[in-house]
Rosetta silent file (secondary structure, phi, psi, omega in degrees, C-alpha in Angstrom):
SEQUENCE: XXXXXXXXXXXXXXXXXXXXXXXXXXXXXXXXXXXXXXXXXXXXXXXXXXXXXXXXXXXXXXXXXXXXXXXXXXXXXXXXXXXXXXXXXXXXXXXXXXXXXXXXXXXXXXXXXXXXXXXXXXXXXXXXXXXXXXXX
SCORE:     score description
SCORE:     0.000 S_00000001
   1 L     0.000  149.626 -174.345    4.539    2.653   10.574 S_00000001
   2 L  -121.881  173.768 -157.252    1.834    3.330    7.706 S_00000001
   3 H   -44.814  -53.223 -150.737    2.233    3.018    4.303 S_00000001
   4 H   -90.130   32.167 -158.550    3.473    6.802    3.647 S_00000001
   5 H  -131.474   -7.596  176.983    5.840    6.892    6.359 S_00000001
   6 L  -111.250  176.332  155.145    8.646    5.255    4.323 S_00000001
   7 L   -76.304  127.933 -163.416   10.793    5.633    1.194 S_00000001
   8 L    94.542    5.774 -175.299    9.189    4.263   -1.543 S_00000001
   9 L   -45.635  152.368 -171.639    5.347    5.589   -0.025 S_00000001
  10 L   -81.744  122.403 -174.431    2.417    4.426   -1.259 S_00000001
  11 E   -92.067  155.836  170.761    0.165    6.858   -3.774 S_00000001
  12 E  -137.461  106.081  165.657   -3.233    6.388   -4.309 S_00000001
  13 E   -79.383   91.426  155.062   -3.901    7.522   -8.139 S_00000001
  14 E  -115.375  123.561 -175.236   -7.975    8.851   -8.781 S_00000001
  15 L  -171.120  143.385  173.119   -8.923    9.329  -12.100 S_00000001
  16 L   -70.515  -19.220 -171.542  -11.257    7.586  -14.188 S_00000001
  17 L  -100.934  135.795  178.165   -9.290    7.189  -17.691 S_00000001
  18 H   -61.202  -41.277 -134.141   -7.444    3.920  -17.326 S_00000001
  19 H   -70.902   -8.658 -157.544   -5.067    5.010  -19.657 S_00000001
  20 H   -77.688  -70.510 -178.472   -4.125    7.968  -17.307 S_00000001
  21 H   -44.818  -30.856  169.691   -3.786    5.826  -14.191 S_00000001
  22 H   -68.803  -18.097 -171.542   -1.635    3.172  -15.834 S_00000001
  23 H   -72.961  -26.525  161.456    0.372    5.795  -16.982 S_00000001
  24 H   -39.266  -89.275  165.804    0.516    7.071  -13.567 S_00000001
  25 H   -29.648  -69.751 -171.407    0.932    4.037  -12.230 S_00000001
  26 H   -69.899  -44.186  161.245    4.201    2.789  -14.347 S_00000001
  27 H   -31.837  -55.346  158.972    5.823    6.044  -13.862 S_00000001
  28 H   -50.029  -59.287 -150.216    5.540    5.999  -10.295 S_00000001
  29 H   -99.106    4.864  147.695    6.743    2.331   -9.690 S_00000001
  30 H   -70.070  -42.065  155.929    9.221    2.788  -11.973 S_00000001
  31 L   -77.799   13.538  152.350   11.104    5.473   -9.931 S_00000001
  32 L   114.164   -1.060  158.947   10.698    3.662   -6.886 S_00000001
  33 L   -66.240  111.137 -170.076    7.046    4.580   -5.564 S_00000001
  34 L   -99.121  151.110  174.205    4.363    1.695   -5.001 S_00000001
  35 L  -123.539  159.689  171.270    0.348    2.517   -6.277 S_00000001
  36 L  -157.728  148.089 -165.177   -3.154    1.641   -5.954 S_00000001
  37 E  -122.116  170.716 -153.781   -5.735    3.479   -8.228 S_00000001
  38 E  -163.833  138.124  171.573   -9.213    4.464   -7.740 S_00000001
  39 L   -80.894  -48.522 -168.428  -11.579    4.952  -10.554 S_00000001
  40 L  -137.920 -171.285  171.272  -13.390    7.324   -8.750 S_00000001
  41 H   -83.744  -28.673  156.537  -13.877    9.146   -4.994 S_00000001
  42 H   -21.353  -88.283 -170.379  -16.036    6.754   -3.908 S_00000001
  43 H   -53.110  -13.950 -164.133  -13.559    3.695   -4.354 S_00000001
  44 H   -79.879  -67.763 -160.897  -10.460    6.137   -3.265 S_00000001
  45 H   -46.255  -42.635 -179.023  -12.801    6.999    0.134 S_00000001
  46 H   -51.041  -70.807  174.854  -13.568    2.980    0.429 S_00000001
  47 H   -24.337  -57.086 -173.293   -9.366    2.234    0.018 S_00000001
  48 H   -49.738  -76.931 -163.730   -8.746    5.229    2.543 S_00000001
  49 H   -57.808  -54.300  173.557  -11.220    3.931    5.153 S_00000001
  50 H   -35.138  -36.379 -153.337   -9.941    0.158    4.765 S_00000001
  51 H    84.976   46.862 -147.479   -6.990    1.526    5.932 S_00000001
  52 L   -96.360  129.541  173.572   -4.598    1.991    2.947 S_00000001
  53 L  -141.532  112.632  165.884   -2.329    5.853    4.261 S_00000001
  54 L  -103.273  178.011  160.720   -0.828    6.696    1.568 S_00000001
  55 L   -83.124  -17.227  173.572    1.549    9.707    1.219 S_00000001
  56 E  -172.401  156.019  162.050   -0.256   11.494   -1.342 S_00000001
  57 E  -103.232  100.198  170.860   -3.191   11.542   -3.161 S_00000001
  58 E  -108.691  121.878 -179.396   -3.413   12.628   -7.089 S_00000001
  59 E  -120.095  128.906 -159.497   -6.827   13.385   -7.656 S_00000001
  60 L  -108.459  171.043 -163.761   -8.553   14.108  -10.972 S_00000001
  61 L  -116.646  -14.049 -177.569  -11.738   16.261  -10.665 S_00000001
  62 L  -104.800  158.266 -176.862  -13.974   14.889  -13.163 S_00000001
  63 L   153.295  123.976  159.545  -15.058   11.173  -12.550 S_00000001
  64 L   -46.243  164.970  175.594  -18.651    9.465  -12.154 S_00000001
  65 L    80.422  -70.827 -173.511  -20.081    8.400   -9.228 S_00000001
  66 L  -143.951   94.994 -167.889  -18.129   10.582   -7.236 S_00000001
  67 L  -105.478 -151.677 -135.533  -15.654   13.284   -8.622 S_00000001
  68 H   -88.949  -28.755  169.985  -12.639   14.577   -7.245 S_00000001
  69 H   -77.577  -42.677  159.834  -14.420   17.876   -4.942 S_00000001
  70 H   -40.840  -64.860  172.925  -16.942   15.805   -3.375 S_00000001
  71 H   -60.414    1.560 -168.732  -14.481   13.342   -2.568 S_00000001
  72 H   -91.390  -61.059 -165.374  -11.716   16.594   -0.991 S_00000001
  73 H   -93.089   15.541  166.440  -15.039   17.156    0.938 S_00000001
  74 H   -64.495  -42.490  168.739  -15.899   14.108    2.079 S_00000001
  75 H   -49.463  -56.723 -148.551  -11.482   13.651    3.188 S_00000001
  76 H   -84.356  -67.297 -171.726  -11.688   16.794    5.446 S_00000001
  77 L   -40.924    1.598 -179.303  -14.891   15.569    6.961 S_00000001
  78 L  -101.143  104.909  168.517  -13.474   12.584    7.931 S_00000001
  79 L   -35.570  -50.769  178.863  -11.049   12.876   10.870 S_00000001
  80 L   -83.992    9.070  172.166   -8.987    9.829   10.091 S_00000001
  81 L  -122.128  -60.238 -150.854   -8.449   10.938    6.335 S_00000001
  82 L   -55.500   44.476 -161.463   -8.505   14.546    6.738 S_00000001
  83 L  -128.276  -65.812 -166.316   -4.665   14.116    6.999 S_00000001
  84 L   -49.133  103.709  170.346   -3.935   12.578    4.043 S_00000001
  85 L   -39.162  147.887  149.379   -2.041   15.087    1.300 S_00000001
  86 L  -140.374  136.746 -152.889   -3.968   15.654   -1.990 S_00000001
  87 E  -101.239  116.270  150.183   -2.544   16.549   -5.369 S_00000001
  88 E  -104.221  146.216 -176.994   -5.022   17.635   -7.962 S_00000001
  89 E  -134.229   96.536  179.038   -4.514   16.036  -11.564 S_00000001
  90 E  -147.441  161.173  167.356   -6.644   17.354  -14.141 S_00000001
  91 L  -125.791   50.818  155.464   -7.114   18.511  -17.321 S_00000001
  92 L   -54.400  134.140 -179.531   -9.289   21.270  -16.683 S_00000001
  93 H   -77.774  -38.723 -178.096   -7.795   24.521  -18.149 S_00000001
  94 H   -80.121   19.641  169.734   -8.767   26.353  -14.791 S_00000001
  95 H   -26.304  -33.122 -179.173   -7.093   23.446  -12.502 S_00000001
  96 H   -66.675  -57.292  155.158   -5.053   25.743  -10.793 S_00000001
  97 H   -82.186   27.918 -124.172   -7.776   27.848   -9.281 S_00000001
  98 H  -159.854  -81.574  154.621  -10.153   25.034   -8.975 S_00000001
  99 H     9.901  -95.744  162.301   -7.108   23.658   -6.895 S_00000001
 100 H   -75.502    6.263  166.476   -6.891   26.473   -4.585 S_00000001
 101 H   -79.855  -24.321 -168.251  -10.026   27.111   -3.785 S_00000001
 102 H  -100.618   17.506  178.124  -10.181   23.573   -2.550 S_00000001
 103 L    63.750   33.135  158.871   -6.842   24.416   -0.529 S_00000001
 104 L  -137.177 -167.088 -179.259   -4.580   22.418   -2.514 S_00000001
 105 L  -112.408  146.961  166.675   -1.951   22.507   -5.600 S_00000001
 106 E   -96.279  129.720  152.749   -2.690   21.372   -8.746 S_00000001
 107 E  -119.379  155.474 -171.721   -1.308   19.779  -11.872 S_00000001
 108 E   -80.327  100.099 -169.786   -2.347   19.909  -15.284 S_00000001
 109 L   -52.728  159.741  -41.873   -3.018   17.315  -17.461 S_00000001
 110 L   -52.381  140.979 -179.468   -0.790   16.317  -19.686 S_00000001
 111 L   -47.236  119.868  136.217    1.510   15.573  -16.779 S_00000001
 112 L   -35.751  107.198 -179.314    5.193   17.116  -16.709 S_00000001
 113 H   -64.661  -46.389  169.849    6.626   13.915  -15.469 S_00000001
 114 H   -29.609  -53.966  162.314    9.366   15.953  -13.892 S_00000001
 115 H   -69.997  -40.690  174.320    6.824   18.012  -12.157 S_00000001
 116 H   -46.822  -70.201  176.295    5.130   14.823  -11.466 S_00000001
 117 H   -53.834  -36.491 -160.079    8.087   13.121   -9.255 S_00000001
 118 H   -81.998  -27.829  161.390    9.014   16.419   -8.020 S_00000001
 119 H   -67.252  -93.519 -162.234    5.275   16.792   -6.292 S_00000001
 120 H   -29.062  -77.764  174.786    5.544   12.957   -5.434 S_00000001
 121 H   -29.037  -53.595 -177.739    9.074   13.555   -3.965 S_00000001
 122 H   -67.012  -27.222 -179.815    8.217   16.358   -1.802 S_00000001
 123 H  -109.076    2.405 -175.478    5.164   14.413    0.006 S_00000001
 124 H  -113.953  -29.932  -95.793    6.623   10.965   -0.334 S_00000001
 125 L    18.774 -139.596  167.229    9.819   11.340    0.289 S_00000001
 126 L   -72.084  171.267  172.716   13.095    9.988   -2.425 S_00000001
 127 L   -96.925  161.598  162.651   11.751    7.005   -3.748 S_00000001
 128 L   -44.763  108.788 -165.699   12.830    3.495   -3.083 S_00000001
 129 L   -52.776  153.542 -130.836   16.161    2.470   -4.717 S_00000001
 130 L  -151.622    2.160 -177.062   15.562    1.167   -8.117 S_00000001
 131 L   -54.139 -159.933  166.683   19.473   -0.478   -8.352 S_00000001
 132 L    52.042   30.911  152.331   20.911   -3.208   -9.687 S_00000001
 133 L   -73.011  174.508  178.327   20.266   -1.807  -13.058 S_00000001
 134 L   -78.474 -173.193 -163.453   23.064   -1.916  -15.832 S_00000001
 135 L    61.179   16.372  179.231   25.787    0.113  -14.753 S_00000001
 136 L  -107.166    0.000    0.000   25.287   -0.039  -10.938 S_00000001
């Protein structure tokens, strides 16, 4: 079984602004989702290749080094990645077509969290119960 294959799948979060990825990041593992961040596509493609499968990929488009289209076409050239869902996360006003042209869906910085889980949900599955809160 790989990472993404359960409830509770693993995300891999690339984007360059910390604050965005922690923000990611606590959002996620608070509704039951585990992460690992990337600054850029470089380090995401390094993670990938170790062999880190996540369930989705949120990818931001701007980023040194490497940004977020190089790394989509560096993914589908790869056989053993070119699998892997990716999310775009940006806050480009044309994200949407920018998106599809690279044959995925996009969301738009700032993040809808709702739309956020609800992306997450659909390629992750539910998340990983989160119980023994008060009231359970």
């Amino acid at each position: 079984m790989t990472d993404g294959d359960q409830a509770g799948g693993l995300v891999l979060v690339v984007d360059d602004d910390l604050d965005v990825c922690e923000t990611l990041q606590t959002v996620l593992e608070v509704s039951g989702y585990r992460v690992v961040a990337a600054s850029n596509g470089r380090e995401a493609l390094m993670t990938l290749r170790s062999g880190v499968r996540p369930c989705l990929v949120l990818l931001d488009l701007m980023m040194p080094v490497m940004n977020g289209i190089e790394f989509r076409a560096e993914q589908r050239g790869d056989p053993k990645l070119a699998e892997v869902p990716v999310v775009v996360v940006s806050g480009d006003h044309g994200v949407a077509e920018k998106a599809t042209a690279m044959g995925l869906e996009g969301l738009s910085k700032p993040i809808d969290i709702d739309d956020l889980l609800q992306v997450v949900g659909r390629f992750c599955g539910p998340p990983a119960c989160t119980c023994g809160g008060a009231g359970e």
